[in-house]
C-alpha positions in Angstrom: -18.8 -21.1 -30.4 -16.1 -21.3 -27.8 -13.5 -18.2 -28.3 -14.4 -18.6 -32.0 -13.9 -15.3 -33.0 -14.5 -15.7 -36.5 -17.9 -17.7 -36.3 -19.0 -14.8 -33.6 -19.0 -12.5 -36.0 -21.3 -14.5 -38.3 -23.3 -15.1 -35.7 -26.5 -13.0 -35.1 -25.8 -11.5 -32.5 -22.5 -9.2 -34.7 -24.8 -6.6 -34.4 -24.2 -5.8 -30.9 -20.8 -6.6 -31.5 -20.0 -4.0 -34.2 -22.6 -1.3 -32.1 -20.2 -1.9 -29.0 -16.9 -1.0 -31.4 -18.4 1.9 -33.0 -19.5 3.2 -29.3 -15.9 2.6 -29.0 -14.4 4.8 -31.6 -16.9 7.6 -30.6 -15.5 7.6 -27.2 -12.0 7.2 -28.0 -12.5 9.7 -31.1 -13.9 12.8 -28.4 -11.1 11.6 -25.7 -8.0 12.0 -28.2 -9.9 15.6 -29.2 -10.0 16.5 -25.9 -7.3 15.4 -24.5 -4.6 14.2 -26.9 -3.1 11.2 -28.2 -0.5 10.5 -25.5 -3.0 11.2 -22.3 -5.7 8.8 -23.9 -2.8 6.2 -25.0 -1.4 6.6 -21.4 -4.7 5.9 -19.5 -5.8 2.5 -21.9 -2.1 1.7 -20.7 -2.7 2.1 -17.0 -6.3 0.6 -16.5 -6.2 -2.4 -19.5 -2.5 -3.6 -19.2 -1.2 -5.9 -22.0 -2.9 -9.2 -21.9 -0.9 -12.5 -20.8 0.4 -13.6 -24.7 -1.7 -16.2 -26.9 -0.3 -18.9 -28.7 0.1 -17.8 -32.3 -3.0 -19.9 -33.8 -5.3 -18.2 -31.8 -3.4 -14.9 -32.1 -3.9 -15.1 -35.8 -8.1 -16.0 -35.1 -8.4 -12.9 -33.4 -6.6 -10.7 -35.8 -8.4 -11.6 -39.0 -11.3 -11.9 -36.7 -11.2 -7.9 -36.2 -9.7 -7.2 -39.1 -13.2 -8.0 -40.9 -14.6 -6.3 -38.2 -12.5 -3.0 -39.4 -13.5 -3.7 -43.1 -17.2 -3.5 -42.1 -16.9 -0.6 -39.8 -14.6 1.7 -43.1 -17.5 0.4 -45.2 -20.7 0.1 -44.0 -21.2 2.5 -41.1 -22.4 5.9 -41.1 -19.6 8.1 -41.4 -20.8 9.7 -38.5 -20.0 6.6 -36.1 -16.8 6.3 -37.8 -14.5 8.5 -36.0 -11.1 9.1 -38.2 -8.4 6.9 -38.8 -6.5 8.0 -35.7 -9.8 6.5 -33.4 -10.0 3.5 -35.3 -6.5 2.6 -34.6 -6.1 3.3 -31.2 -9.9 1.4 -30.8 -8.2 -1.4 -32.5 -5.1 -0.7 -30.5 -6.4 -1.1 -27.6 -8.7 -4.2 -28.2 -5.7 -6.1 -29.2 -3.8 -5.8 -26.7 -7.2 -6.9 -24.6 -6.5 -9.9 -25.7 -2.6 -10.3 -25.4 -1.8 -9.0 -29.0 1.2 -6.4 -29.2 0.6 -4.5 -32.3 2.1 -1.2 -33.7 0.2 2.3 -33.8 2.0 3.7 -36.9 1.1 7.4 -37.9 2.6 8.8 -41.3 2.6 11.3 -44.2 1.0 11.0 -47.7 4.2 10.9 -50.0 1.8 11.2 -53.0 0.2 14.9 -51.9 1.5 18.2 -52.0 -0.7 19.1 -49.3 -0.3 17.6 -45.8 -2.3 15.0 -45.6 -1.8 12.1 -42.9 -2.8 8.6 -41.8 -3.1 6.3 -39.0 -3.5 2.5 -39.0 -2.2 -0.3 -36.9 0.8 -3.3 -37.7 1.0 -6.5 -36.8 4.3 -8.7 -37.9 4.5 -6.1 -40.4 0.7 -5.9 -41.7 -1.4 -3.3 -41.5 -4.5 -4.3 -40.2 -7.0 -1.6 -41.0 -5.7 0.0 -44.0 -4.3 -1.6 -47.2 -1.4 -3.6 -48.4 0.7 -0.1 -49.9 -0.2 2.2 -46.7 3.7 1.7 -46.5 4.4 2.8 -49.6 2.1 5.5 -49.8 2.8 7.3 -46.3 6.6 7.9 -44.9 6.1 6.6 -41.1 7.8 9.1 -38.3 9.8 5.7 -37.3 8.1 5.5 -33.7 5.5 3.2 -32.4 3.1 5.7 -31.3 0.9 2.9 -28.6 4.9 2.6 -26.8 4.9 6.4 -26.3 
């Protein structure tokens, strides 16, 4: 099971695995309440610098790897361990660049609603990893990277 992402996740053990993320959200969720986006962007910044890059095979491992991870945590858990879309996608954020994966925080507006309604989620090469294939065509991005600041 050596850096097998994917196989780690069928393993028995995903249990711990997916408690340890949703502990995740649930911190980052209360830190972004208390203290905003940009402070709690800032300090995962400061004290978990941008891993060394991967080569693009195992880059790719590790991203479908959480990407099912995400799937399980929207569907599955108790809404009360989910935190919003906004945790989710700095969690994921911030566990990719962990592992030398530059990704894009992207934060937009629902074009369908008359009523503000808005939506985080998190690009890489130009897929969104925890939300579906038409997030881009359903909510107008503000054009900025929100994890560069």
């Amino acid at each position: 099971m050596r850096g097998n992402l994917p196989a780690l996740l069928r393993a028995p053990g995903r249990t711990v695995l997916r408690t340890g993320q949703l502990a995740l959200i649930l911190g980052v969720h209360a830190a972004i309440h208390r203290f905003g986006l940009a402070a709690v962007r800032g300090l995962l910044e400061k004290f978990h610098p941008l891993a060394p890059a991967l080569t693009t095979e195992r880059e790719a491992e590790i991203v479908r790897g959480l990407a099912l991870h995400w799937r399980w945590v929207r569907q599955r858990a108790p809404s009360r361990f989910r935190g919003n879309c906004l945790s989710q996608s700095v969690t994921l954020w911030w566990l990719l660049r962990l592992r030398g994966i530059d990704t894009k925080l992207c934060i937009g507006i629902d074009r369908r609603s008359e009523q503000f309604s808005a939506h985080a989620w998190v690009e890489h090469r130009g897929l969104a990893l925890n939300a579906g294939a038409a997030v881009r065509d359903n909510f107008a991005t503000f054009g900025h990277d929100f994890a560069k600041g």
